[in-house]
N, CA, C and O atoms as a GROMACS GRO file, in nm:
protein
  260
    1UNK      N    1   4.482  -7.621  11.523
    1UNK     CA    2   4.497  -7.477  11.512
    1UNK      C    3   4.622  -7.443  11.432
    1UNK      O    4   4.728  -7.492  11.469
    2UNK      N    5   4.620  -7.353  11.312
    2UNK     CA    6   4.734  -7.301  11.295
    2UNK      C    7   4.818  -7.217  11.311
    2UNK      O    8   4.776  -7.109  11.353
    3UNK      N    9   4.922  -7.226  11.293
    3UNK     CA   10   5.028  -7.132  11.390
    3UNK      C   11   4.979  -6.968  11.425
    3UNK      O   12   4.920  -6.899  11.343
    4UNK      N   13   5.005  -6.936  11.524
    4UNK     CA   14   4.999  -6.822  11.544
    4UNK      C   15   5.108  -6.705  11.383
    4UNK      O   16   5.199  -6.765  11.325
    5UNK      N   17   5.090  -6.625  11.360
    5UNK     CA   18   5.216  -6.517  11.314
    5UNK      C   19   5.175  -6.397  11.339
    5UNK      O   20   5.061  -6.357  11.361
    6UNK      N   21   5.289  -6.330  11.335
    6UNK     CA   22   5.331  -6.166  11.354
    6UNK      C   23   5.293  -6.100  11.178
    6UNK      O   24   5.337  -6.156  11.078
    7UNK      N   25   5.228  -6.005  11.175
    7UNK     CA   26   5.183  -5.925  11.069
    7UNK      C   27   5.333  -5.853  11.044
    7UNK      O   28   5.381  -5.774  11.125
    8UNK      N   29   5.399  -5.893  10.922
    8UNK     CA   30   5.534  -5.843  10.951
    8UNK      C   31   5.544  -5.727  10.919
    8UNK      O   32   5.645  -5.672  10.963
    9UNK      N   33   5.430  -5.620  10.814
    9UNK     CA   34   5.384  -5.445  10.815
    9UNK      C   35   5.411  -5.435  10.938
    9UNK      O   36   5.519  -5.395  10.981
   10UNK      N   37   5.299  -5.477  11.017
   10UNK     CA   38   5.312  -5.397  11.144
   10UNK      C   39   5.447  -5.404  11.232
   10UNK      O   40   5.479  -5.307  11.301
   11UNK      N   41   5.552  -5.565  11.228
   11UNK     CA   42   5.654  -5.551  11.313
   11UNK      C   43   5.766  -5.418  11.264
   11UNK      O   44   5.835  -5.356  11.345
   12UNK      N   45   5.764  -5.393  11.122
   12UNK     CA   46   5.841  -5.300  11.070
   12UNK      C   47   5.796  -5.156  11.121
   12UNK      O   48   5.880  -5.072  11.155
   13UNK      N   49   5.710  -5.141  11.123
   13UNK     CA   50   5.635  -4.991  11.189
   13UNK      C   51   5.647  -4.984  11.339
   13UNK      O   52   5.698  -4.880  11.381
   14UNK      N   53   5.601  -5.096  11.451
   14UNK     CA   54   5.606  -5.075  11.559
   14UNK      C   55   5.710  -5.127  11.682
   14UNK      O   56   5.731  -5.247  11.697
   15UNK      N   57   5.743  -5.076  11.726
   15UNK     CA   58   5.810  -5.124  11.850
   15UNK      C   59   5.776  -5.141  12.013
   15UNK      O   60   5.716  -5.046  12.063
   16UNK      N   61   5.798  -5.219  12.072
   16UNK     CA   62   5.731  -5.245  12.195
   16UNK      C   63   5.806  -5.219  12.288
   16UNK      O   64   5.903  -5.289  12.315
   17UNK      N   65   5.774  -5.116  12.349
   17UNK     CA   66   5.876  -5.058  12.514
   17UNK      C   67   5.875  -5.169  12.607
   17UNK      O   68   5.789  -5.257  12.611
   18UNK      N   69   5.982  -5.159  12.684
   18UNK     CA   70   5.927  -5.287  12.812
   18UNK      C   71   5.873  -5.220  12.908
   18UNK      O   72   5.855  -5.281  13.014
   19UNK      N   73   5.838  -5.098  12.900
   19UNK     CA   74   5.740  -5.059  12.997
   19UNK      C   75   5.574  -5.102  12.920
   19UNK      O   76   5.468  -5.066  12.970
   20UNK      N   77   5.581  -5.166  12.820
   20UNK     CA   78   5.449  -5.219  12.751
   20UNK      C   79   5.395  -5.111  12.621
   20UNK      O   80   5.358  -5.153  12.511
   21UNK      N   81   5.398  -4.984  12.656
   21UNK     CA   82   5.376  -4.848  12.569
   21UNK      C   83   5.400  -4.966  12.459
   21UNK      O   84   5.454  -5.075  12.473
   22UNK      N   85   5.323  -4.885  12.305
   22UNK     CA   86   5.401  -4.907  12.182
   22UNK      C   87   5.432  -4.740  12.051
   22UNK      O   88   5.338  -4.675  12.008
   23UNK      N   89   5.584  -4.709  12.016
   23UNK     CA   90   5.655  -4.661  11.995
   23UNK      C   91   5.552  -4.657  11.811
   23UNK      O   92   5.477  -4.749  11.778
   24UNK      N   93   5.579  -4.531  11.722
   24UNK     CA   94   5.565  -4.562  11.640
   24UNK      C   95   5.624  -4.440  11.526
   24UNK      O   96   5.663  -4.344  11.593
   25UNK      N   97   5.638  -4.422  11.412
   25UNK     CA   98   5.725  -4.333  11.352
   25UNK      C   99   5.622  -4.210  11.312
   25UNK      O  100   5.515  -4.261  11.280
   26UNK      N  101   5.620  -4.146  11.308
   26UNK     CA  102   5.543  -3.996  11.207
   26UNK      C  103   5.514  -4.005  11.088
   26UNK      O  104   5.596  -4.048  11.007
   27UNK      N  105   5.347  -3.952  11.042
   27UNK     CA  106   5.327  -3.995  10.915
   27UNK      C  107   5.384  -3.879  10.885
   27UNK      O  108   5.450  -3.806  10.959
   28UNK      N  109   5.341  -3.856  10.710
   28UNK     CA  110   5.365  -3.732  10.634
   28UNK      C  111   5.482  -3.642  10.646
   28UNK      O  112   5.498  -3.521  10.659
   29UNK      N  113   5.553  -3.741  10.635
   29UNK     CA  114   5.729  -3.676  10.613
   29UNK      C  115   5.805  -3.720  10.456
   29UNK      O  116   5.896  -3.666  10.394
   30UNK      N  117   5.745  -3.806  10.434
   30UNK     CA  118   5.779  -3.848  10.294
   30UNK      C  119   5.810  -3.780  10.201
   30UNK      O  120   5.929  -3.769  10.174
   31UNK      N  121   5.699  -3.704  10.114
   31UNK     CA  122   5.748  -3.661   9.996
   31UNK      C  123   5.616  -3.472   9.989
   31UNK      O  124   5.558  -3.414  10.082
   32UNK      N  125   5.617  -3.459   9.934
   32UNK     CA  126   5.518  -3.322   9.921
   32UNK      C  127   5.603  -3.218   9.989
   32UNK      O  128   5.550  -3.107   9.994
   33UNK      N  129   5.752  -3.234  10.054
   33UNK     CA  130   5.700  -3.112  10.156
   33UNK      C  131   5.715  -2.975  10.143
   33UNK      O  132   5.720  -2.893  10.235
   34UNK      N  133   5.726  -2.948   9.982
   34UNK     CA  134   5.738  -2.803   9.987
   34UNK      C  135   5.657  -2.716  10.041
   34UNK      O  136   5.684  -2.602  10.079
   35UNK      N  137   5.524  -2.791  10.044
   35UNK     CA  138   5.437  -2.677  10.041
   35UNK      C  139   5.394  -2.727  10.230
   35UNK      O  140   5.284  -2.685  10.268
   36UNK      N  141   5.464  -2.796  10.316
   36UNK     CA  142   5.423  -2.808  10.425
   36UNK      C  143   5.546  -2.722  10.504
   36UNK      O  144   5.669  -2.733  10.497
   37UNK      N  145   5.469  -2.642  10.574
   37UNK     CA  146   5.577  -2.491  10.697
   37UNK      C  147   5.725  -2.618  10.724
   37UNK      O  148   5.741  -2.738  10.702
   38UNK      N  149   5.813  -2.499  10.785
   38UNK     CA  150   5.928  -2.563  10.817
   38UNK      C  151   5.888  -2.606  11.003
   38UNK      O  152   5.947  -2.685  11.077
   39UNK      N  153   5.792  -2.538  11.024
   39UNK     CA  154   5.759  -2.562  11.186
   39UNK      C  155   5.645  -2.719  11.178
   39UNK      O  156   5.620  -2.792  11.274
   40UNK      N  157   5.600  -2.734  11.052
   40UNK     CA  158   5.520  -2.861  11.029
   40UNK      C  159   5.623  -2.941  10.990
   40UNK      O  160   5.657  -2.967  11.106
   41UNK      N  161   5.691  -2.994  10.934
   41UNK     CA  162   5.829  -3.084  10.921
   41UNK      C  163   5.885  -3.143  11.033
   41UNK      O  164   5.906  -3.260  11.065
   42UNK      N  165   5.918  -2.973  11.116
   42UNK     CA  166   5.996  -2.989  11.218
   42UNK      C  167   5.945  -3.072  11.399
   42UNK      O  168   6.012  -3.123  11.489
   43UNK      N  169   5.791  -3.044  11.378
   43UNK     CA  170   5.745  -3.156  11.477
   43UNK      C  171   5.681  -3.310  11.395
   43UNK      O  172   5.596  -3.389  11.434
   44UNK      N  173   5.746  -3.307  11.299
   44UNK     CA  174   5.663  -3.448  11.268
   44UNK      C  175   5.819  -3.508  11.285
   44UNK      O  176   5.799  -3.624  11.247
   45UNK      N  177   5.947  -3.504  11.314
   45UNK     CA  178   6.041  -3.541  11.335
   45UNK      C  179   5.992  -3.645  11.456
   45UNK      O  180   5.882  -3.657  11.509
   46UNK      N  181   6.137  -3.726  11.484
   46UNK     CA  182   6.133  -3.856  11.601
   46UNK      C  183   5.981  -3.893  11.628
   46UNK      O  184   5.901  -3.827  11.561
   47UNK      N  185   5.944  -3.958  11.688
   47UNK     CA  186   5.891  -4.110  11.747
   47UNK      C  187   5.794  -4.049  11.830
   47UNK      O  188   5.810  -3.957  11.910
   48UNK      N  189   5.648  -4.140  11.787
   48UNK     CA  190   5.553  -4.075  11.921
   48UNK      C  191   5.497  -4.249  11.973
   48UNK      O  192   5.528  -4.352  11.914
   49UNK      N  193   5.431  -4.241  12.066
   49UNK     CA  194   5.338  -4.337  12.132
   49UNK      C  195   5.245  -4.351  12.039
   49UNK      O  196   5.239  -4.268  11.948
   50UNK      N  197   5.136  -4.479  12.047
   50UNK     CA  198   5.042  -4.506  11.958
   50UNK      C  199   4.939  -4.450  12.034
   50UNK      O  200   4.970  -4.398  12.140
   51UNK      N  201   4.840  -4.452  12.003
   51UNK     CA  202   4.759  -4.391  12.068
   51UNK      C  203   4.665  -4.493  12.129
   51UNK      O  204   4.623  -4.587  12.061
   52UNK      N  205   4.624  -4.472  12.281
   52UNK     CA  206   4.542  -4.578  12.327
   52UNK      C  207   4.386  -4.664  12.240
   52UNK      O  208   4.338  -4.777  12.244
   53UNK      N  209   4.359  -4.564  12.186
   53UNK     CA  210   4.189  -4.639  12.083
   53UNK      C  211   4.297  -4.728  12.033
   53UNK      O  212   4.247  -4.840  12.044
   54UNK      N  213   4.399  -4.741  11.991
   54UNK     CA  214   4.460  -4.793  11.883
   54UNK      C  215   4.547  -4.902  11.980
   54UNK      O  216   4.575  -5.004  11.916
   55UNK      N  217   4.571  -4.902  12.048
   55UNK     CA  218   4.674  -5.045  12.140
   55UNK      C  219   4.650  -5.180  12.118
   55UNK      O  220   4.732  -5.259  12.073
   56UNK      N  221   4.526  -5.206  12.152
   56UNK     CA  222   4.446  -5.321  12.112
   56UNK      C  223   4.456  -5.421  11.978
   56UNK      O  224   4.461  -5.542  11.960
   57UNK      N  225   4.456  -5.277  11.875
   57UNK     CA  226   4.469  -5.336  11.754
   57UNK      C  227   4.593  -5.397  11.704
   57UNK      O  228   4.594  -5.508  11.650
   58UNK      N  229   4.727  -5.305  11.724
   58UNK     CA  230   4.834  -5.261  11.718
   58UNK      C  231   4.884  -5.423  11.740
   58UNK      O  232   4.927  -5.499  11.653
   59UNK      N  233   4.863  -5.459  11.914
   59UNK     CA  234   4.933  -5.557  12.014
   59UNK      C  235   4.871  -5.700  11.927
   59UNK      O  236   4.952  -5.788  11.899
   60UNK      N  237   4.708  -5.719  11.881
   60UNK     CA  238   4.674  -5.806  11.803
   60UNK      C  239   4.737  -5.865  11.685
   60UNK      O  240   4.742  -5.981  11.644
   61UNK      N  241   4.784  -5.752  11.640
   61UNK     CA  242   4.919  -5.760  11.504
   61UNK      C  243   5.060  -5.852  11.527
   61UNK      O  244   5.116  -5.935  11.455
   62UNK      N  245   5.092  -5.796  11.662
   62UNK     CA  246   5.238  -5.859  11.746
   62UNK      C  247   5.145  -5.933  11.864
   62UNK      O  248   5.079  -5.883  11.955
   63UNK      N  249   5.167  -6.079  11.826
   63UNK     CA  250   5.118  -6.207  11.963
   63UNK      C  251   5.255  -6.183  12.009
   63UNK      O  252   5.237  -6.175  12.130
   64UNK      N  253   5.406  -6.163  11.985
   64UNK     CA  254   5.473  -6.215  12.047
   64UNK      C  255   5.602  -6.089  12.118
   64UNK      O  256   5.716  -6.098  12.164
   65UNK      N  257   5.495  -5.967  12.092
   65UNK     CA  258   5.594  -5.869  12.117
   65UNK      C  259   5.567  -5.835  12.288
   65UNK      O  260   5.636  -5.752  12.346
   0.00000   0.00000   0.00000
């Protein structure tokens, strides 16, 4: 068998709580945002949870997180 590895995209994007949750950054903050409200900016700020459909996939990426 060969070695297990970590998808290193995904270690850069996600982080793993030790309560297990996984942590992840806000899309669409990058570049465009003139034309996106100052109240749309302003909640795509800090860090949300991944979303459960998505855990599975996420944790498959990180064997060792």
């Amino acid at each position: 068998m060969p070695k297990m590895k970590t998808k290193r995209g995904a270690a850069k994007r996600f982080v793993v709580r030790g309560s297990g949750s996984i942590k992840r950054g806000q899309a669409f903050k990058r570049h465009i945002l003139t034309k996106k409200t100052t109240k749309n900016k302003r909640q795509l700020r800090g860090s949300v949870e991944v979303h459960a459909s998505d855990v599975a996939s996420v944790k498959a990426m990180l064997p060792f997180a």
